[in-house]
C-alpha positions in Angstrom: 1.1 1.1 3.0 -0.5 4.2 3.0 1.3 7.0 0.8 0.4 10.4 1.6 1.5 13.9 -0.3 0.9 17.1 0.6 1.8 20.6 0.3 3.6 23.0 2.9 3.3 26.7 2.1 4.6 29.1 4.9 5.3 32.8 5.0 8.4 34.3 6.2 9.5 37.1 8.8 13.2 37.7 10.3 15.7 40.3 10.7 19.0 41.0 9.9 22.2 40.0 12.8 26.0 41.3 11.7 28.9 40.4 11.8 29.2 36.3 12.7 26.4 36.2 14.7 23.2 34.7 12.8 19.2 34.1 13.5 16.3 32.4 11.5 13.4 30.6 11.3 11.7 27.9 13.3 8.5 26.6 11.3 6.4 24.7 13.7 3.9 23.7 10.3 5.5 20.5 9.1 2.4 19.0 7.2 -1.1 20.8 5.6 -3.0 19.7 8.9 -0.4 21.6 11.0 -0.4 24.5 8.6 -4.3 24.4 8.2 -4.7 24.4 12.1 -1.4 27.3 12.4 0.1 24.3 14.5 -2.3 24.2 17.4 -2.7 21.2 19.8 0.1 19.6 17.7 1.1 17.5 20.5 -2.1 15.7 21.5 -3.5 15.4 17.4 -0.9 12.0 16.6 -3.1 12.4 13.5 -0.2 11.6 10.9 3.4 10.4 10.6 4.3 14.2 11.2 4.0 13.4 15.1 7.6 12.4 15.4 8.4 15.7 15.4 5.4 17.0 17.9 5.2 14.0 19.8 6.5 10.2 19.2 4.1 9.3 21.7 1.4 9.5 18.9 2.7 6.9 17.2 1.4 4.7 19.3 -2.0 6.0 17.5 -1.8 5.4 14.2 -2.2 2.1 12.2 -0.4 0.1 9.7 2.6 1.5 7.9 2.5 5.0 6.8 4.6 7.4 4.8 4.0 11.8 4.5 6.0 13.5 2.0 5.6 17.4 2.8 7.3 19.9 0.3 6.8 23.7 -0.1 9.0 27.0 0.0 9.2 30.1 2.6 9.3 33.9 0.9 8.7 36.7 1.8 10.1 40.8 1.8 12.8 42.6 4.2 13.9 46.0 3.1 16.1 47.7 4.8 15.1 51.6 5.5 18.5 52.9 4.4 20.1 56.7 6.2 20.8 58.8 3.0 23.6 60.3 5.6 25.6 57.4 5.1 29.3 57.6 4.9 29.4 54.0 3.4 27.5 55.1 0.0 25.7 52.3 -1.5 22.0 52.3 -1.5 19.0 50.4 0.8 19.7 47.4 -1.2 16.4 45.3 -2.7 14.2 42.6 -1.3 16.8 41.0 1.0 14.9 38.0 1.8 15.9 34.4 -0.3 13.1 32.1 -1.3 14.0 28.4 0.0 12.5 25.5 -0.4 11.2 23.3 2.1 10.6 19.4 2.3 10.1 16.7 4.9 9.4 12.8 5.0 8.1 10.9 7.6 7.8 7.2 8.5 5.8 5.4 10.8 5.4 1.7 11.1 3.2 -0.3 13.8 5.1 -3.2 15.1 2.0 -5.1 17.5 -0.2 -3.8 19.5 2.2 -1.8 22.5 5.4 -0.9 20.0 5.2 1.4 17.4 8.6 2.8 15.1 9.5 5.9 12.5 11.8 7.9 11.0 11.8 11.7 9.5 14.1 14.0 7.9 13.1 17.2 7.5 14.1 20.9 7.7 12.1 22.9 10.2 14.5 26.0 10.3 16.4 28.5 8.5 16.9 31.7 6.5 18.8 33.5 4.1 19.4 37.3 3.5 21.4 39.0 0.4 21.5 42.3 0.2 23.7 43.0 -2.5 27.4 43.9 -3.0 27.1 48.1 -2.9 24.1 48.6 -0.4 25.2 51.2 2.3 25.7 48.3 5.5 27.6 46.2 3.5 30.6 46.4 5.8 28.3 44.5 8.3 27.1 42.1 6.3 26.3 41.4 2.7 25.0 37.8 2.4 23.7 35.2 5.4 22.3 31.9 5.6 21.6 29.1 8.1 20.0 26.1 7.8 19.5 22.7 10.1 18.0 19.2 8.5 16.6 17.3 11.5 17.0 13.5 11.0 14.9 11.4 13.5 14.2 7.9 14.6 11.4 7.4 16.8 9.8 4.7 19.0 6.5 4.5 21.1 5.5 2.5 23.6 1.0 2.2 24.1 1.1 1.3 28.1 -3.0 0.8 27.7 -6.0 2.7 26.3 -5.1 6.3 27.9 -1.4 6.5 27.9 1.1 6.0 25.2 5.1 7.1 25.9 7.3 7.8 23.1 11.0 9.4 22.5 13.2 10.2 19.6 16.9 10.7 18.7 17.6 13.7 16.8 20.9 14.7 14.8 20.7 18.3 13.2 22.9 19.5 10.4 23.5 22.8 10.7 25.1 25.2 7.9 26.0 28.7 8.2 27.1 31.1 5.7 28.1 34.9 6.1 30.2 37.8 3.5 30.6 40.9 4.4 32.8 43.9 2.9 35.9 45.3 3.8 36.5 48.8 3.4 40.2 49.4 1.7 39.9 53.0 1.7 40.7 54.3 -1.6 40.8 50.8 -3.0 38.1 48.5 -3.7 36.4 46.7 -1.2 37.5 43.7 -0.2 35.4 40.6 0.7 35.2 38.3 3.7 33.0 35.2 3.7 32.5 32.8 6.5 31.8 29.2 5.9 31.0 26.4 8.8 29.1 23.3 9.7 28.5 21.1 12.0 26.6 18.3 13.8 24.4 18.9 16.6 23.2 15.8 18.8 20.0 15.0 21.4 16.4 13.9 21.9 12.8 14.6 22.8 10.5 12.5 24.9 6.4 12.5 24.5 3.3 11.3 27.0 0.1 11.2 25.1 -3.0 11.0 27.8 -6.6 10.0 26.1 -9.1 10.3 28.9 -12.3 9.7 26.4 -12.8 10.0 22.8 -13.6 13.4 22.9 -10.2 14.4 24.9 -6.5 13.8 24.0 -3.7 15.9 25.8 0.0 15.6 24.8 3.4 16.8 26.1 7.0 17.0 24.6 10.0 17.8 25.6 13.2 18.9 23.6 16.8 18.7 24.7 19.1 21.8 23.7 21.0 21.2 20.3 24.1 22.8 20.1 26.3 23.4 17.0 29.9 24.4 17.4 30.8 26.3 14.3 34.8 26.3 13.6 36.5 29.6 11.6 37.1 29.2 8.0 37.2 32.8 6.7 37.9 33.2 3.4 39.1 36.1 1.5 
């Protein structure tokens, strides 16, 4: 076995959605090569277990058994610019943007000489925003956050020196969070939060071509994941 450990730092930029409606994050970087190399020719490297999630074909590449333990956190700053015309009151609100942290594992295993295994968890997107209880837009939205943790098994298949085939199944937790005010008039405000999760299912499939030593070229493709989020307002 071959234990690797490294650290993922990445930087974070988003904007603000209202009412239920909610964005975030996609970080390609999943381990210090991929962050080092701002993710380019992901899906040809097959350099570490990290290529289940840029290309199970590259499985097929690497030797032995394997494990990458990636961790890290995402920060960063979004202010809002707030209209001192405001009915609402309130002010801008601080540094809306929530530090999170980040973490992945991946597993790879060569089974003989064509078939080659793994498995990964990890979470590749997200964000969450608080702006505070009294800041002027509050009535659109006070606090949001969404998160997915991928979870996928893997197989590749090497066909002969050049080509290698590979595909995984992916299941994605999603969460999403969201509070907003509610103005009463000349009561306090009142608060509405929104909770859901959910289960998203499907797949990606990976060619990896290696023409010489000097040239690899890889392709992946990723089914839509969809996540059906039920109400559950609370008050």
């Amino acid at each position: 076995m071959q234990p690797r450990l490294t650290l993922l730092a990445a930087a974070l930029a988003a904007t603000v959605c209202t009412q239920a409606n909610a964005g975030g994050l996609f970080l390609y970087e999943l381990g210090a090569e991929d962050n080092g190399l701002a993710n380019a020719g992901a899906a040809a490297r097959a350099q570490d277990a990290a290529t289940i999630a840029t290309n199970p074909a590259g499985l097929s590449r690497l030797e032995g058994t394997q494990v990458m333990v990636n961790g890290g956190a995402v920060w960063g700053r979004i202010k809002f610019d707030g209209n001192s015309n405001s009915t609402a009151g309130g002010g801008s609100g601080d540094n809306a943007a929530l530090p999170a942290p980040l973490g992945s594992v991946f597993i790879s295993h060569k089974i003989n000489d064509r078939w080659s295994t793994g498995f990964g968890i990890f979470g590749a997107m997200g964000l969450g925003l608080d702006y505070g209880n009294e800041w002027e837009g509050r009535y659109f939205s006070q606090e949001a956050a969404i998160s997915g943790i991928f979870l996928a098994p893997s197989v590749a298949y090497k066909i002969n020196d050049e080509w290698s085939v590979g595909a995984n199944l992916l299941a994605v937790k999603g969460d999403f969070s969201s509070k907003m005010a509610v103005n009463r008039g000349l009561l306090d405000d009142g608060r509405v939060k929104y909770e859901a999760d959910d289960w998203g299912y499907g797949g990606s499939v990976g060619v990896l071509y290696q023409p010489s030593a000097q040239t690899r070229l890889g392709l992946m493709y990723n089914s839509e994941i969809e996540w059906k989020f039920e109400d559950k307002l609370k008050s």
